[in-house]
PDB file of the backbone (N, CA, C, O) and the ligand in Angstrom, with CONECT records:
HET     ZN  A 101       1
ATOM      1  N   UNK A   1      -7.762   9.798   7.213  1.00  0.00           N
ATOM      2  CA  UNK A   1      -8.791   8.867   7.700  1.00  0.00           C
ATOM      3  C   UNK A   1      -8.255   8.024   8.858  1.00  0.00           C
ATOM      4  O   UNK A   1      -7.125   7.546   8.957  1.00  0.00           O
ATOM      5  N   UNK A   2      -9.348   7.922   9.777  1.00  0.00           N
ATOM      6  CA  UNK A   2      -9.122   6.755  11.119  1.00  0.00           C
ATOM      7  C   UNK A   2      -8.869   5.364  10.342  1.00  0.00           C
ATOM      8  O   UNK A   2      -9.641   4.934   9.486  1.00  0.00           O
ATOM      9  N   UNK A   3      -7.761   4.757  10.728  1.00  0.00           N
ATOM     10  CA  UNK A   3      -7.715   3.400  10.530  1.00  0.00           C
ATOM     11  C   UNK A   3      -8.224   2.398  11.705  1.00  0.00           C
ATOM     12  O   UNK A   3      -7.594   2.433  12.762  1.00  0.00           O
ATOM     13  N   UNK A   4      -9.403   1.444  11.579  1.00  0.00           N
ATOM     14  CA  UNK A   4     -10.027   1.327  12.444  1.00  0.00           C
ATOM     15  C   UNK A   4      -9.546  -0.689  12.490  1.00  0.00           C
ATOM     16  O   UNK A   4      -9.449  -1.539  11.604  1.00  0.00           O
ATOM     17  N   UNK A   5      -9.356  -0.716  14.056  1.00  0.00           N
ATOM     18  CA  UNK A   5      -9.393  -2.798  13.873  1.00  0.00           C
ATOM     19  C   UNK A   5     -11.089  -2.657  14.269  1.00  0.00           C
ATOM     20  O   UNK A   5     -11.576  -1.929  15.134  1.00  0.00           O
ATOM     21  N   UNK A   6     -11.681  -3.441  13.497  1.00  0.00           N
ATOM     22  CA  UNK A   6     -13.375  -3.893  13.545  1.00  0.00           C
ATOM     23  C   UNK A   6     -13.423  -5.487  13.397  1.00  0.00           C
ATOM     24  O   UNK A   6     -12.754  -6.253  12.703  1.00  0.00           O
ATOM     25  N   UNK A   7     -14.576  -5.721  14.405  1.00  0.00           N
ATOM     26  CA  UNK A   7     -14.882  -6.829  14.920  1.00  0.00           C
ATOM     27  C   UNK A   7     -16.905  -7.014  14.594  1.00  0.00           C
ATOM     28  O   UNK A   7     -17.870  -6.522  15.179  1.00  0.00           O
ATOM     29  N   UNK A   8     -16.762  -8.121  13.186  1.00  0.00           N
ATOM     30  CA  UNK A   8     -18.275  -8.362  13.047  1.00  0.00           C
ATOM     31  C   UNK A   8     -18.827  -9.272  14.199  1.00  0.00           C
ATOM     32  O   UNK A   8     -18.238 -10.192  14.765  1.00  0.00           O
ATOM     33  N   UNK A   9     -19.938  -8.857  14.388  1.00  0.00           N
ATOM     34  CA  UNK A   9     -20.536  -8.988  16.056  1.00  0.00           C
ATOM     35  C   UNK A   9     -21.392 -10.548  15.128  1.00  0.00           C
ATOM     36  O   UNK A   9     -21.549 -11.532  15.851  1.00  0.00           O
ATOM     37  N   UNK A  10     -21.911 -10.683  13.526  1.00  0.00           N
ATOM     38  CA  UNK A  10     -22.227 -11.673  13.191  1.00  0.00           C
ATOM     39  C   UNK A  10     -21.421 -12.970  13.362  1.00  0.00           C
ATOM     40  O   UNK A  10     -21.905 -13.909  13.993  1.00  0.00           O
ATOM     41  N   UNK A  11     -20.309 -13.031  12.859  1.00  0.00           N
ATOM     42  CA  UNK A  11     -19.308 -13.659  12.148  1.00  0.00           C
ATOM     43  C   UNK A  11     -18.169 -13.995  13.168  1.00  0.00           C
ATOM     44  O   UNK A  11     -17.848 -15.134  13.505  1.00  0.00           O
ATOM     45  N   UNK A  12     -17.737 -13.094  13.507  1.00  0.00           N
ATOM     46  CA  UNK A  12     -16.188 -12.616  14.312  1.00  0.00           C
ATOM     47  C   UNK A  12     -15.367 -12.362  13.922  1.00  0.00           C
ATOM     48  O   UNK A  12     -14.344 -12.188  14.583  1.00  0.00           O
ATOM     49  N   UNK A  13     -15.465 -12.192  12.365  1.00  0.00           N
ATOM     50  CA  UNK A  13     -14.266 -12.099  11.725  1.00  0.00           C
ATOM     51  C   UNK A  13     -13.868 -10.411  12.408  1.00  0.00           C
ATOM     52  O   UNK A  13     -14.513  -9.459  12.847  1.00  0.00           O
ATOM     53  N   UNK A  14     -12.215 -10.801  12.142  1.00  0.00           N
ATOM     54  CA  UNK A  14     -11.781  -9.160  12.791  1.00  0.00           C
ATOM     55  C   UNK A  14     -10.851  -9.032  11.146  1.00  0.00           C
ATOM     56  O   UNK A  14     -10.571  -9.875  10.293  1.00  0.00           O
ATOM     57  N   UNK A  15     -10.605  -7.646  11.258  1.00  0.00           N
ATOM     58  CA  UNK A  15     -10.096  -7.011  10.048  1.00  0.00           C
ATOM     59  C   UNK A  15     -10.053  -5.809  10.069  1.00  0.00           C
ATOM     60  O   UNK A  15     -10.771  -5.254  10.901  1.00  0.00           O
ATOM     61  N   UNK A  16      -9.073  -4.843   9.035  1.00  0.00           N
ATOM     62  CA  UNK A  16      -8.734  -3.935   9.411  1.00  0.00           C
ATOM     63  C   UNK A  16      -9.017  -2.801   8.131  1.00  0.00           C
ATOM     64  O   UNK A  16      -8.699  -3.076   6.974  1.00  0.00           O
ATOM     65  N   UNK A  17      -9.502  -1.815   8.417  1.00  0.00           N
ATOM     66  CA  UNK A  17      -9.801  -0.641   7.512  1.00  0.00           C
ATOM     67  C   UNK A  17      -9.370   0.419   8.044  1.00  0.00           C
ATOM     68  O   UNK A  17      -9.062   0.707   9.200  1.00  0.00           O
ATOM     69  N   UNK A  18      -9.383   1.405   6.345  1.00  0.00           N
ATOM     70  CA  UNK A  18      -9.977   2.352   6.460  1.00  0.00           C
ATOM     71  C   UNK A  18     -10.979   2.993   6.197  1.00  0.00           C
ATOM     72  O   UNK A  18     -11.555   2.733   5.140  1.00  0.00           O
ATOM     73  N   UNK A  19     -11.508   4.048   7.087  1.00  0.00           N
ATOM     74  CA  UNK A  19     -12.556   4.766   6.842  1.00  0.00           C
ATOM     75  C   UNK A  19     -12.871   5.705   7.312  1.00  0.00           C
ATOM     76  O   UNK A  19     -12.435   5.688   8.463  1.00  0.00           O
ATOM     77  N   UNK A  20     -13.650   7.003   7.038  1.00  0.00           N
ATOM     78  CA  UNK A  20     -13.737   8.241   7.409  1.00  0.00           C
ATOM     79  C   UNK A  20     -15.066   7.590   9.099  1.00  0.00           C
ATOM     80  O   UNK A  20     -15.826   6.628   9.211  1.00  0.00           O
ATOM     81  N   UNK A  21     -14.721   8.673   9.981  1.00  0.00           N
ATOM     82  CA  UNK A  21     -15.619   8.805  11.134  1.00  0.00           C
ATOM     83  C   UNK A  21     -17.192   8.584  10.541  1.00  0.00           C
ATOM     84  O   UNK A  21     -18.054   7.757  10.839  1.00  0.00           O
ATOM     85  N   UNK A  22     -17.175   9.710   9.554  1.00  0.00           N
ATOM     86  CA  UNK A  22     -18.664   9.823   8.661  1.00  0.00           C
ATOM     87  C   UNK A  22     -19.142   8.019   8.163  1.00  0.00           C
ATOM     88  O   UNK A  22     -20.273   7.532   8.156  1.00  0.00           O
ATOM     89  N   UNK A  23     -18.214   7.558   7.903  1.00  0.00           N
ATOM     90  CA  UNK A  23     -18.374   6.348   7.296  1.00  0.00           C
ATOM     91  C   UNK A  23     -18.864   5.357   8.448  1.00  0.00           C
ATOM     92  O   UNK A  23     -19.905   4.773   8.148  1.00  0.00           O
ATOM     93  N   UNK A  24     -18.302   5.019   9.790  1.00  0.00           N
ATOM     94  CA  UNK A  24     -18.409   4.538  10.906  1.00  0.00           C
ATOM     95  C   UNK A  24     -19.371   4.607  11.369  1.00  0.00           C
ATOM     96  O   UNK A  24     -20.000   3.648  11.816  1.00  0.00           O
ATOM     97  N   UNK A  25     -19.964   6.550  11.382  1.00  0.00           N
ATOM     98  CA  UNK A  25     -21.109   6.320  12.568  1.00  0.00           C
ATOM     99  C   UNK A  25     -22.557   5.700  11.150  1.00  0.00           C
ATOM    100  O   UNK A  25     -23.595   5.062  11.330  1.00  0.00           O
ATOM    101  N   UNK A  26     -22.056   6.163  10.107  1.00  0.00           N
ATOM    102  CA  UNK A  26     -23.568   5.621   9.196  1.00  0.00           C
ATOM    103  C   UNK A  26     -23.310   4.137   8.660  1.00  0.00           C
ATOM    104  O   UNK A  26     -23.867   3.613   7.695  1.00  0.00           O
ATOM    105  N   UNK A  27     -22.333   3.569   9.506  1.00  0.00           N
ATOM    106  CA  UNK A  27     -22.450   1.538   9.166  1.00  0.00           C
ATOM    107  C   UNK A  27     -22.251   1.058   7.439  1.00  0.00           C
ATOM    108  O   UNK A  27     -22.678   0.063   6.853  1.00  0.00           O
ATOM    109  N   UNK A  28     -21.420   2.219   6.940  1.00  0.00           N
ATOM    110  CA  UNK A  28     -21.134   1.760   5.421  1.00  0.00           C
ATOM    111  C   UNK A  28     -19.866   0.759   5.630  1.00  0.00           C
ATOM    112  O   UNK A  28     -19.348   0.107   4.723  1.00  0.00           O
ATOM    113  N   UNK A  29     -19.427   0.760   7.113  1.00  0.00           N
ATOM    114  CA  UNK A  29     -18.603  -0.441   6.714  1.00  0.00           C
ATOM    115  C   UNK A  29     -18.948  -1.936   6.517  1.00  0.00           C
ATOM    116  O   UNK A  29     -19.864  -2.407   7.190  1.00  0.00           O
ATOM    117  N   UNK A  30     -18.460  -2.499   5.881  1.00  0.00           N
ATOM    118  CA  UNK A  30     -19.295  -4.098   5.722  1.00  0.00           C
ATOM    119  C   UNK A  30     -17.951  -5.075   6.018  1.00  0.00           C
ATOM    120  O   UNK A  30     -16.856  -4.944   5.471  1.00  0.00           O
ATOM    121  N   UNK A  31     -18.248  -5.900   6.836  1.00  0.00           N
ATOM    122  CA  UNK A  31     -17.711  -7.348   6.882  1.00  0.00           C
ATOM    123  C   UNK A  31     -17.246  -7.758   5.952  1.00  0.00           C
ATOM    124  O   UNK A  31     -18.011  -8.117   5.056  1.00  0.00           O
ATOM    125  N   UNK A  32     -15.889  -7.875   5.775  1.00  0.00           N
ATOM    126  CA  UNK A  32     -15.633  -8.625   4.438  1.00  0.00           C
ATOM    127  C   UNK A  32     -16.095 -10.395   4.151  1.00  0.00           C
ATOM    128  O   UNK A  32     -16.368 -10.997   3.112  1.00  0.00           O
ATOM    129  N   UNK A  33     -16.032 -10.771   5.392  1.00  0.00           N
ATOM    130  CA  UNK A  33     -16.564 -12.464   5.331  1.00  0.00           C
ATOM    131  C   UNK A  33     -17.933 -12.175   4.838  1.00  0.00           C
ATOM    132  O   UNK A  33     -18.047 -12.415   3.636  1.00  0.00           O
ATOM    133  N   UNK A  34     -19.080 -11.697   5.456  1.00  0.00           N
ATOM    134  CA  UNK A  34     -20.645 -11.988   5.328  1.00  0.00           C
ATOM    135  C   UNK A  34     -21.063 -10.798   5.720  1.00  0.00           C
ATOM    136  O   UNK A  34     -21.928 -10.830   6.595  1.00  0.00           O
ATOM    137  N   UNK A  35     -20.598  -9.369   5.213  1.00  0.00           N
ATOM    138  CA  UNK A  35     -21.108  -8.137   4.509  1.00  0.00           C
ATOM    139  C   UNK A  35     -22.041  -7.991   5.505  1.00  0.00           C
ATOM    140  O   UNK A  35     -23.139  -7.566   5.145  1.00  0.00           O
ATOM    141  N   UNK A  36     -21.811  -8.342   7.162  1.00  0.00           N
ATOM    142  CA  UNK A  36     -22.857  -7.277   7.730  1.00  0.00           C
ATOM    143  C   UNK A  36     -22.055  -5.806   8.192  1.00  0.00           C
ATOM    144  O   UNK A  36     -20.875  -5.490   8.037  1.00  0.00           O
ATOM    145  N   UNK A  37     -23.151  -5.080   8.796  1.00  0.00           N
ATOM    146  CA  UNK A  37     -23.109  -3.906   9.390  1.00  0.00           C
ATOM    147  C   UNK A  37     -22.795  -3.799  10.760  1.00  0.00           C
ATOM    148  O   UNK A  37     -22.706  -2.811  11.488  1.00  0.00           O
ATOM    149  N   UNK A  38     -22.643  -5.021  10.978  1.00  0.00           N
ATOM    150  CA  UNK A  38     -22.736  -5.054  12.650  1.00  0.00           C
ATOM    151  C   UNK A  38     -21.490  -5.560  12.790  1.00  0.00           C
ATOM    152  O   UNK A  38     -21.176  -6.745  12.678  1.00  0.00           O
ATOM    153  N   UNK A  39     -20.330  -4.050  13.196  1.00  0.00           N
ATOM    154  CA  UNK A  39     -19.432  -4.004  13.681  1.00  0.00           C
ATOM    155  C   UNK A  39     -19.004  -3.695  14.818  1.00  0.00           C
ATOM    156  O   UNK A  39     -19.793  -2.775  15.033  1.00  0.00           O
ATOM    157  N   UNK A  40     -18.336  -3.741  15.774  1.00  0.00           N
ATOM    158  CA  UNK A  40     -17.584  -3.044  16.708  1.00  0.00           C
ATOM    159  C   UNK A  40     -16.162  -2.827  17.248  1.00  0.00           C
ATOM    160  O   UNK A  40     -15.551  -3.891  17.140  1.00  0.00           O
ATOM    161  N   UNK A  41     -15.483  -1.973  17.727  1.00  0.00           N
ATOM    162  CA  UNK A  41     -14.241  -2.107  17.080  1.00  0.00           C
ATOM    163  C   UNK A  41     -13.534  -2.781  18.163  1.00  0.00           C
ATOM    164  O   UNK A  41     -14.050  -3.147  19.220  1.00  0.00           O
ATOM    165  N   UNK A  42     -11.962  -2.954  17.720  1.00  0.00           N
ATOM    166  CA  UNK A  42     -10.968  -3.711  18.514  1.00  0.00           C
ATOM    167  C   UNK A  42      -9.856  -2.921  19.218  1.00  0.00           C
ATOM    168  O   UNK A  42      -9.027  -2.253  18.601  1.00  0.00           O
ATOM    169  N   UNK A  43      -9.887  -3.019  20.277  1.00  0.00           N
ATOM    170  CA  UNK A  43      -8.745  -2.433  20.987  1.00  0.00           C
ATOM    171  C   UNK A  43      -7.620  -3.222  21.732  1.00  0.00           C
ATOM    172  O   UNK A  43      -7.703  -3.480  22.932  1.00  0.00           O
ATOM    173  N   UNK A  44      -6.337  -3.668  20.780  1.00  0.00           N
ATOM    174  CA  UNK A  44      -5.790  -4.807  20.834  1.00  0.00           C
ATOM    175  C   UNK A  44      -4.188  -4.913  20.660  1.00  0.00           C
ATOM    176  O   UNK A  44      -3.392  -5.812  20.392  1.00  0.00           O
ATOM    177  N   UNK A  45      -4.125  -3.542  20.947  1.00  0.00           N
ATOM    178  CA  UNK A  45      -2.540  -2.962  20.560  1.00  0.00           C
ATOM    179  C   UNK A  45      -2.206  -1.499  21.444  1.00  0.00           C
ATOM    180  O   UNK A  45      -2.874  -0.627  22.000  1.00  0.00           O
ATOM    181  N   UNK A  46      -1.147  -1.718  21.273  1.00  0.00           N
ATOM    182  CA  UNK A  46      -0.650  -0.182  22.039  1.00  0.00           C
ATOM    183  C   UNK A  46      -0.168   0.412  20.812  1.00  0.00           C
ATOM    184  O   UNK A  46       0.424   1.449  21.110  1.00  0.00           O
ATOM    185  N   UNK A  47      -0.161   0.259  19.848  1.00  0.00           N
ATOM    186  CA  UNK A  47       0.521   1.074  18.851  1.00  0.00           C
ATOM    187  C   UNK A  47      -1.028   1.635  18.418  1.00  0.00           C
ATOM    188  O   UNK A  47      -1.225   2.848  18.500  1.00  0.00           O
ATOM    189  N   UNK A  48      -1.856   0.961  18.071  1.00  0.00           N
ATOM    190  CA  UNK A  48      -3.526   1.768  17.679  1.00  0.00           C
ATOM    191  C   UNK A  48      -3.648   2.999  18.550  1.00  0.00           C
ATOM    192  O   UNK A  48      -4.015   4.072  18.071  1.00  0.00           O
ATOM    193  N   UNK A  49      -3.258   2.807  20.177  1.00  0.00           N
ATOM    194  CA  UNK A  49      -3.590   3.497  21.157  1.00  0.00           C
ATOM    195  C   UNK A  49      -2.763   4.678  21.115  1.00  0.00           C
ATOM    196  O   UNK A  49      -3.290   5.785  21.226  1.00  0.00           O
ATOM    197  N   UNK A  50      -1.217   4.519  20.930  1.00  0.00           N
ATOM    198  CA  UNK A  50      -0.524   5.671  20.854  1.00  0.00           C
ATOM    199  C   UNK A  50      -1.250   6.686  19.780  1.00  0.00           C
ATOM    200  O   UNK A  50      -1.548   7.831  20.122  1.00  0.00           O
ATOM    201  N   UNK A  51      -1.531   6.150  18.363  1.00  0.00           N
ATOM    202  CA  UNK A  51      -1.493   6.420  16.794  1.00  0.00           C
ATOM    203  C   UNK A  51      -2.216   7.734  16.715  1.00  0.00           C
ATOM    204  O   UNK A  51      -1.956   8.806  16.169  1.00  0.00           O
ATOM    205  N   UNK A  52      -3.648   7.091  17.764  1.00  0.00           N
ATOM    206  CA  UNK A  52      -4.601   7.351  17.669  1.00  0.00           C
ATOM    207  C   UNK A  52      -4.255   9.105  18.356  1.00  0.00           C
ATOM    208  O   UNK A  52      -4.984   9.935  17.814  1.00  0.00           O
ATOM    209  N   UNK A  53      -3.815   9.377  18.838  1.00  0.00           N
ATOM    210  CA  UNK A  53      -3.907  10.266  19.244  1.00  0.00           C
ATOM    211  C   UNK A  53      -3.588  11.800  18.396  1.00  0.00           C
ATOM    212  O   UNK A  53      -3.976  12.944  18.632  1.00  0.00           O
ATOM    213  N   UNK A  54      -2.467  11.079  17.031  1.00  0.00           N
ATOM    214  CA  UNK A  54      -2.280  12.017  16.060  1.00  0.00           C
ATOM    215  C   UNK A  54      -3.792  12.214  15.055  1.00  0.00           C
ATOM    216  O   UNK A  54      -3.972  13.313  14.531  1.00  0.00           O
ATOM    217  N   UNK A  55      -4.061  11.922  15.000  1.00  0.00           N
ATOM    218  CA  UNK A  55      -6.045  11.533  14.107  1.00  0.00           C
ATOM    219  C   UNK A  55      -7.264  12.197  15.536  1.00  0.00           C
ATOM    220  O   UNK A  55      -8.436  12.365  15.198  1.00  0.00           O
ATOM    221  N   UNK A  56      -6.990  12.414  16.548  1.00  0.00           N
ATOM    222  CA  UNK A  56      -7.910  12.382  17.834  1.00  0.00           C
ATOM    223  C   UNK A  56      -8.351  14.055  17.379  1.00  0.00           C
ATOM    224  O   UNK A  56      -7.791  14.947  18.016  1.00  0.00           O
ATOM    225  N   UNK A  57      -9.183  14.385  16.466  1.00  0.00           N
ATOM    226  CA  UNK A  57      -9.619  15.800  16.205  1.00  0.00           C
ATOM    227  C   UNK A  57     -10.875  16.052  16.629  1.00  0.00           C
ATOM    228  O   UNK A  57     -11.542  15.517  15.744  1.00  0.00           O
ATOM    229  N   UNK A  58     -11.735  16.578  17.506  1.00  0.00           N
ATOM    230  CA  UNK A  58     -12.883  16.707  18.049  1.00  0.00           C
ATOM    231  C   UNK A  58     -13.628  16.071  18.381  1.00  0.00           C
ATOM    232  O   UNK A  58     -14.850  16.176  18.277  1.00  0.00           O
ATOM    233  N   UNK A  59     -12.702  14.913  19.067  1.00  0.00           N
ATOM    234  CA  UNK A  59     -13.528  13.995  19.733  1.00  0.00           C
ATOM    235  C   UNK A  59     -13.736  14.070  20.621  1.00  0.00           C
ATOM    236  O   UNK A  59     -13.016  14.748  21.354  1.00  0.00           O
ATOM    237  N   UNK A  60     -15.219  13.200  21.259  1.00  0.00           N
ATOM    238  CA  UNK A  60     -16.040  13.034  22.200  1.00  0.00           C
ATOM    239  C   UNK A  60     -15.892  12.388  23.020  1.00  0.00           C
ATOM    240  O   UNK A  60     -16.616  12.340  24.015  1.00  0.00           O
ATOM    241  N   UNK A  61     -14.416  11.386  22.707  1.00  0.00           N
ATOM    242  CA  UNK A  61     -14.224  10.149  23.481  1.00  0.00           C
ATOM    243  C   UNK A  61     -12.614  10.684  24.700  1.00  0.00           C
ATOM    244  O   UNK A  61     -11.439  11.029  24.571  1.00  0.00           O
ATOM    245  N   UNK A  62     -13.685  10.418  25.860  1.00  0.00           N
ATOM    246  CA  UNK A  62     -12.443  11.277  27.187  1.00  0.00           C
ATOM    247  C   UNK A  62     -11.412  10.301  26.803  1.00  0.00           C
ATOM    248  O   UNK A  62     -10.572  10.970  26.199  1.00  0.00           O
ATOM    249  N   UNK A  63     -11.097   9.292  26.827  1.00  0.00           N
ATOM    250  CA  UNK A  63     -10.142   8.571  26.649  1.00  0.00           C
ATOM    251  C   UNK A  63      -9.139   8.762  25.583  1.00  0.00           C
ATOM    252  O   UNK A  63      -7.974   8.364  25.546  1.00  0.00           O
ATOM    253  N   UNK A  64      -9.826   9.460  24.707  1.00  0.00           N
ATOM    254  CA  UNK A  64      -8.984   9.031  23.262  1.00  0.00           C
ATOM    255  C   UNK A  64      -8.194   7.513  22.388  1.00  0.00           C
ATOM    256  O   UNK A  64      -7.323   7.103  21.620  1.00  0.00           O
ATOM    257  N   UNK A  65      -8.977   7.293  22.985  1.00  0.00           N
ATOM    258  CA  UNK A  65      -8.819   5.631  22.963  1.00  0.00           C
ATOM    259  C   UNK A  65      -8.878   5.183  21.444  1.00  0.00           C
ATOM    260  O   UNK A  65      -8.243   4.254  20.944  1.00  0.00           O
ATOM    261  N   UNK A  66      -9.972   6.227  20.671  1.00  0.00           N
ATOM    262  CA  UNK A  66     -10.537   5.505  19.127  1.00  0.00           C
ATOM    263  C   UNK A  66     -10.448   6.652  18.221  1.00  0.00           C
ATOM    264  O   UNK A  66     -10.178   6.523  17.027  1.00  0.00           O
ATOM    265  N   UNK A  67     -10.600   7.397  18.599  1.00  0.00           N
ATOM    266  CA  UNK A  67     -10.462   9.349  17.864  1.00  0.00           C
ATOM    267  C   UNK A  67     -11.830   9.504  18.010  1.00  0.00           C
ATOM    268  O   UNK A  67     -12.349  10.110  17.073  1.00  0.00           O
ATOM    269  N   UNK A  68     -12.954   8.964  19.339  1.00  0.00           N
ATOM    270  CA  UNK A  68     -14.011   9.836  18.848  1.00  0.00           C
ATOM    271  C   UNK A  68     -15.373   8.857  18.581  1.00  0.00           C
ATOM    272  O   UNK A  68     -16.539   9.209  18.760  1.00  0.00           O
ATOM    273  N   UNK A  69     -14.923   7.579  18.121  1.00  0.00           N
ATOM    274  CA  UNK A  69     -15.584   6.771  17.276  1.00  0.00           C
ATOM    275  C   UNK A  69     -16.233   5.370  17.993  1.00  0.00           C
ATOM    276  O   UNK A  69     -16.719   4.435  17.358  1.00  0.00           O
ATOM    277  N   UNK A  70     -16.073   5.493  20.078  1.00  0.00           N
ATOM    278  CA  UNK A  70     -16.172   4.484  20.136  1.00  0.00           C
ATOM    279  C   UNK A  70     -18.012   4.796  20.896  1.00  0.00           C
ATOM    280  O   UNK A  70     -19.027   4.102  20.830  1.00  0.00           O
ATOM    281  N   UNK A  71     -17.784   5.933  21.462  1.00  0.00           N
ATOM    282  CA  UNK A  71     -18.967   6.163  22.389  1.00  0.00           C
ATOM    283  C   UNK A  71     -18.754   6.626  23.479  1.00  0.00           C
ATOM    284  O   UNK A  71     -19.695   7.199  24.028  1.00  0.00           O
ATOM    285  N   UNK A  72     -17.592   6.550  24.098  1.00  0.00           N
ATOM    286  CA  UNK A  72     -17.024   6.439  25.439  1.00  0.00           C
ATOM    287  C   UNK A  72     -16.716   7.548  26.272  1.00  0.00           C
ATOM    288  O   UNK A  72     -16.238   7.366  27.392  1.00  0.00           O
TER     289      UNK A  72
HETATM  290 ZN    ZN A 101     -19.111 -10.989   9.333  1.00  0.00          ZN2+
END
């Protein structure tokens, strides 16, 4: 599984999971402060950025920036 830094767009709380891609694009992740859906993620490290590239399996994202998961 992608380990993802997520940022609630309600709240601001930032925090860190895991979760399958499947899980991401259908918003089962929840805010741990105030349990919304409305996440987006954090890109805030060079170690996420390297990581990411061992997990980067048929993704869509030219960058490889997220494995896939950001839009990009
Ligand atoms: Zn929140």
């Amino acid at each position: 599984m992608p380990f993802y830094d997520l940022r609630c767009k309600e709240c601001g709380e930032e925090f860190n999971t895991w979760a399958s891609i499947q899980q991401r694009e259908n918003k089962e992740i929840e805010c741990p402060n105030c349990h919304s859906r409305e996440l987006e993620p954090v890109f805030k490290n060079v170690n996420f950025i390297v990581s990411s590239k061992s997990y980067d399996s048929g993704s869509s994202c030219s960058s490889g920036c997220c494995g896939g998961s950001c839009g990009f």
